[in-house]
C-alpha positions in Angstrom: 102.2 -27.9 -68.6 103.5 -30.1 -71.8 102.0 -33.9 -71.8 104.7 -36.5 -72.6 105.2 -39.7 -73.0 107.8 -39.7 -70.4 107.7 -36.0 -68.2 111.0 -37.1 -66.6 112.9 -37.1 -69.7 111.5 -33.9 -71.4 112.1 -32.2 -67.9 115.7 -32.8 -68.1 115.7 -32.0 -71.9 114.0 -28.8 -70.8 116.7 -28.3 -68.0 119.8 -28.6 -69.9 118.1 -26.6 -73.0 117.2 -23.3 -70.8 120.0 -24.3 -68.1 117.6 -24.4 -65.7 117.0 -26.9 -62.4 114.6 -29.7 -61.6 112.4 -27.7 -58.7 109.8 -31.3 -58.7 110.2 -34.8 -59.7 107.4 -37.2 -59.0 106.1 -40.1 -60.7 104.1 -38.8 -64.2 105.3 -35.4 -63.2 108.2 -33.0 -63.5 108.8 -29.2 -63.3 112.1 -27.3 -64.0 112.9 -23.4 -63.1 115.3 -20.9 -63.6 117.8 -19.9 -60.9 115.6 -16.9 -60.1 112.4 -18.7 -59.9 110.5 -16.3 -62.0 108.9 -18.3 -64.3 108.2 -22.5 -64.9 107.7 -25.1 -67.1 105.7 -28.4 -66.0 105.7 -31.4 -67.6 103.1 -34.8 -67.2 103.3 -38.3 -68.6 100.0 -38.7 -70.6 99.8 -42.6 -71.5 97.6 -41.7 -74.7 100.2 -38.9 -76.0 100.4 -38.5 -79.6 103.3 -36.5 -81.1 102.4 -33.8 -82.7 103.3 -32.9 -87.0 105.1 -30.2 -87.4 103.8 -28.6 -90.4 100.5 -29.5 -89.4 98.8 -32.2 -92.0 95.2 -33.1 -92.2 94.8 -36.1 -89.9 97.5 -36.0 -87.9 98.1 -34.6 -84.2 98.1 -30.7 -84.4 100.3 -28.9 -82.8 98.8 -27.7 -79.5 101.5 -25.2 -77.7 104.9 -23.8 -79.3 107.6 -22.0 -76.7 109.2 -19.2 -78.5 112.8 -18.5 -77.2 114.9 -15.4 -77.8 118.7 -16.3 -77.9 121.6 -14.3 -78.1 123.0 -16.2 -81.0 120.6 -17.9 -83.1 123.7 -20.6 -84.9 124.9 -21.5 -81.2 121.8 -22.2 -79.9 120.6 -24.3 -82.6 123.7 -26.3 -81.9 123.4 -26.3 -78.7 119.3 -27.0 -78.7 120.2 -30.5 -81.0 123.2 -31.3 -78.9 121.0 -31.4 -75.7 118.5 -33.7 -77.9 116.2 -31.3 -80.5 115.9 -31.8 -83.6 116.0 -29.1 -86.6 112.9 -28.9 -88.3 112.9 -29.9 -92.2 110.8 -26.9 -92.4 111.3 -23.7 -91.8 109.3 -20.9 -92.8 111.4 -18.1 -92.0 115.0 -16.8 -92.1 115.1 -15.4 -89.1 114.0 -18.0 -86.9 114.7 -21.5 -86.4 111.9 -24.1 -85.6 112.8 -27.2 -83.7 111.2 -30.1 -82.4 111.9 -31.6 -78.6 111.8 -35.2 -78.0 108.4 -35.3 -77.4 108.2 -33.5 -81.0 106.3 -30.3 -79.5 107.8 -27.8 -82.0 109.8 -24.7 -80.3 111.4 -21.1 -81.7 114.7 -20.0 -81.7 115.3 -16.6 -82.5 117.3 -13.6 -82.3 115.7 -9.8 -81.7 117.4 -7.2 -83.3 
C-alpha cells in the first residue's frame, strides 16, 4: 500500500510503468495487477501526504518504502519509467542501478541482474 496525494493517478502511473491493469478503483483507493494476478500494488489518497526526499536530509519526510525493479534493459526502461511520468534522480549512488522518483516522489530501483 503507497499513500498519495491522489491514489488514482499513481495507480495509472503504476499501470502503465509495470504494464499492468487497474483490478480496483474507488474513491481514495486504487490497486493495479499483473495479467497473472500473482502479485499487487495498492495505492490510498492520504490528505496529510508529505513527499518524501530522496537522499534523505534531516528534517524532511524520510523515505518510508522503495520498490526495487529488475529490467531487461536498464537504458530503455529509464526512458520508458520518465516517459510514463518518473523522474531520474539527481543522485545516484551506484552504476549499476538507476534510482527514480514517481509522482508521488516515493523513490524506486531500476536495475539489471547479470
Amino acid at each position: 500500500m503507497l499513500d498519495a496525494p491522489d491514489a488514482q493517478a499513481l495507480a495509472r502511473f503504476y499501470a502503465r510503468l509495470l504494464d499492468w491493469r487497474i483490478s480496483e478503483d474507488k474513491p481514495g483507493w486504487a490497486m493495479v495487477v499483473p495479467a497473472d494476478g500473482g502479485a499487487h500494488l495498492a495505492f490510498q489518497t492520504s490528505p496529510d501526504y508529505a513527499r518524501p526526499v530522496w537522499p534523505s536530509a534531516d528534517g524532511s519526510q524520510q523515505m518510508m518504502m522503495h520498490l526495487d525493479l529488475e529490467v531487461g534493459d536498464l537504458y530503455g526502461a529509464v526512458a520508458h519509467a520518465v516517459e510514463t511520468g518518473a523522474t531520474l534522480a539527481a543522485h545516484q549512488p551506484q552504476d549499476d542501478v538507476r534510482v527514480l522518483l514517481d509522482p508521488a516522489g516515493h523513490p524506486f530501483c531500476l536495475y539489471v541482474d547479470e
